[in-house]
C-alpha positions in Angstrom: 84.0 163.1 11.8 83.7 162.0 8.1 87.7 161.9 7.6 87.9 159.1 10.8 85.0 157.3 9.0 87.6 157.1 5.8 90.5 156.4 7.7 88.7 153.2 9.6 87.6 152.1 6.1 91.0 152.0 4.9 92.5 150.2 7.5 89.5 147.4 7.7 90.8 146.7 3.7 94.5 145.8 5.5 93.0 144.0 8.4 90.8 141.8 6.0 94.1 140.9 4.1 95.9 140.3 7.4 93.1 137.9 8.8 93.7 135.9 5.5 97.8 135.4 6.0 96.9 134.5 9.7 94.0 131.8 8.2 96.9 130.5 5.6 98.9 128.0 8.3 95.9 126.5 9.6 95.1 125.8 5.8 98.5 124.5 5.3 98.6 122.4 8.3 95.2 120.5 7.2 97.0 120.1 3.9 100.0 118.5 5.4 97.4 116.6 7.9 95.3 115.1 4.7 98.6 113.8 3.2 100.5 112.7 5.6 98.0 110.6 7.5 94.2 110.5 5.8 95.1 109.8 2.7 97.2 106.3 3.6 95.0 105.4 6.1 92.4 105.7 3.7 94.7 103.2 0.9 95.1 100.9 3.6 91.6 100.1 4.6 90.7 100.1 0.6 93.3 97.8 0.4 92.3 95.3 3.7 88.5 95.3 1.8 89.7 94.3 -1.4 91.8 91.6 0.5 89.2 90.4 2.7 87.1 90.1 -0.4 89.3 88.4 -2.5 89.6 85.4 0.3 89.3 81.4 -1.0 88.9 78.5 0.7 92.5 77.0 1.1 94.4 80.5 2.1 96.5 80.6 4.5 95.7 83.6 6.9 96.9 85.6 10.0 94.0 86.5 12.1 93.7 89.5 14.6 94.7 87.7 17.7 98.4 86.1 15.5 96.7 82.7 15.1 97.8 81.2 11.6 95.0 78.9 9.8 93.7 77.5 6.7 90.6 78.7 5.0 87.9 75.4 5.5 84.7 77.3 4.9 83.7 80.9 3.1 80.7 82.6 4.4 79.2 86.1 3.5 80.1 87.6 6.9 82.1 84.6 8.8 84.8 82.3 7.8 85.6 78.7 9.4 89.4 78.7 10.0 91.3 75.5 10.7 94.1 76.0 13.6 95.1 72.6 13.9 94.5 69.2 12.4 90.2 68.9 13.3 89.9 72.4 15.2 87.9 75.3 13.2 87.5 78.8 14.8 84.8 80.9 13.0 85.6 84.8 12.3 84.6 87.6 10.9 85.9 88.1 7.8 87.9 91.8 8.7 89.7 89.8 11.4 92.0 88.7 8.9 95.0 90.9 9.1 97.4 89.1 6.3 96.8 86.7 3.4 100.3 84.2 3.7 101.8 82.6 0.8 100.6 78.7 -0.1 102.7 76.1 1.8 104.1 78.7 5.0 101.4 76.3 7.2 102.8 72.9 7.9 
């Protein structure tokens, strides 16, 4: 009776190790997860922030339905974007996908 008690002892030591090496792809695959898509994702939107906080009146900007505009007004939360000759649209700021280069608007 004792000798079984030292022989299931021993083996609980090797399945301990064994539940480890079985654990170790799931770790890896959260590794590979975390660099191969949360950590870009993450560089992206700090990014987008930095660019939707660095707008100025006057910048030419894609918005998130593809309309192109000028930058007429700055607001905390909204900007007024000029479309056309006398036509402004107001948006949120994070609707604006891309900051264009001066003179691509004609």
């Amino acid at each position: 009776m004792f000798i079984s008690s030292a022989y299931a002892q021993a083996a609980g030591a090797a399945d301990t190790q064994s539940q480890l090496m079985g654990m170790l792809p799931l770790v890896l695959m959260f590794v590979v997860l975390y660099f191969v898509m949360i950590r870009p994702q993450m560089k992206k939107a700090k990014e987008h922030k930095a660019m939707v906080e660095a707008l100025a009146k006057g910048d030419e900007v894609i918005m998130g339905g593809g309309m192109l505009g000028k930058i007429a007004k700055l607001g905390e939360t909204y900007l007024s974007v000029e479309v056309a000759n006398g036509v402004e649209v107001q948006i949120q700021r994070a609707a604006v996908i891309q900051v264009l280069p001066k003179g691509t608007i004609k």
